[in-house]
C-alpha positions as CSV (number, residue, x, y, z in Angstrom):
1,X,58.7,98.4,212.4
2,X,55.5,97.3,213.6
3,X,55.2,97.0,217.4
4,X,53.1,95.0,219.8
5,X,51.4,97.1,222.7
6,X,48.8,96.4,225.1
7,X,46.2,99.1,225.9
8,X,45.7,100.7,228.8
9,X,43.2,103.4,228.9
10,X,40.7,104.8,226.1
11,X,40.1,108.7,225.3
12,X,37.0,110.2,224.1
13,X,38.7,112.1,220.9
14,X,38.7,108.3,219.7
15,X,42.5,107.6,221.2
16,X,44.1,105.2,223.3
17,X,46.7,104.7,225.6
18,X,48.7,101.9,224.8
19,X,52.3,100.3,226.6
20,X,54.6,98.6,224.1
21,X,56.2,95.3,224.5
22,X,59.5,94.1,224.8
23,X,60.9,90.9,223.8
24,X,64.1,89.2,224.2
25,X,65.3,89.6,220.5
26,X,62.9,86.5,220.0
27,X,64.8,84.3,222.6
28,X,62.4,84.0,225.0
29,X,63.4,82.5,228.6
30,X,67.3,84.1,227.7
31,X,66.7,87.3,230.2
32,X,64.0,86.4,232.3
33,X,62.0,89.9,231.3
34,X,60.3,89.1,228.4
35,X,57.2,91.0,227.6
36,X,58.2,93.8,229.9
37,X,56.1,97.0,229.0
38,X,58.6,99.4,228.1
39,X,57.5,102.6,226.4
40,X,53.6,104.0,226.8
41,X,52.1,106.6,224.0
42,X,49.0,107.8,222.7
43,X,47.7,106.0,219.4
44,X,44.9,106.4,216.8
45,X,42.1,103.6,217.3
46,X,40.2,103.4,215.0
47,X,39.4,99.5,215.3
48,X,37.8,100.8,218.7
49,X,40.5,98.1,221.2
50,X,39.4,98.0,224.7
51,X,41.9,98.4,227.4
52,X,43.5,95.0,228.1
53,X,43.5,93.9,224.2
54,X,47.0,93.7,222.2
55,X,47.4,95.4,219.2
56,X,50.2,96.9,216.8
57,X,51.3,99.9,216.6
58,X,52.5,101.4,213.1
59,X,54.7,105.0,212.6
60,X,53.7,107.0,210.2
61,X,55.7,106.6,206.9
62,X,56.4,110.1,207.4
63,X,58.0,109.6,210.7
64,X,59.8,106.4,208.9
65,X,61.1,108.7,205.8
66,X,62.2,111.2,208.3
67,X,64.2,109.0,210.2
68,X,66.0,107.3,207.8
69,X,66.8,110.8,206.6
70,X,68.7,111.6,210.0
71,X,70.2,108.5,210.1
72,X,71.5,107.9,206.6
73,X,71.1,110.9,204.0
74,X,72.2,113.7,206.3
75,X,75.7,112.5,207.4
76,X,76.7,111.6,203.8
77,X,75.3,115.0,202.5
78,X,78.0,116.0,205.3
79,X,80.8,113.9,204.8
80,X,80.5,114.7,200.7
81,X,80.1,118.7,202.2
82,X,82.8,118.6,204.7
């Protein structure tokens, strides 16, 4: 689930502000908006990027557990429940 991002601006608690990037589901030229930036949030960066550079952006396995927990476990738990 690794997405690419470009980023944007720095912040002196040792954040960034990055924009992800959207492909064309790998078909480039199909849509004619490939590499639109799409969805902007506030990252760790510890690699120390400066604004301008591309890097990936990785959830949390936390966030990952959690929402394959909403997505999967909890409407089985409630179809078995009723």
């Amino acid at each position: 689930m690794d997405r690419q991002a470009r980023v944007r601006q720095l912040y002196e608690d040792g954040t960034a502000l990055v924009l992800c990037t959207e492909s064309c589901a790998m078909e480039c030229n199909q849509c004619g908006g490939c590499r639109r930036e799409t969805e902007g949030l506030v990252a760790r960066n510890p690699e120390g990027a400066l604004p301008g550079e591309l890097v990936l952006v990785r959830p949390h396995r936390r966030q990952l557990l959690m929402a394959w927990l909403m997505l999967f476990a909890l409407p089985i738990v409630g179809f078995f429940t009723g």
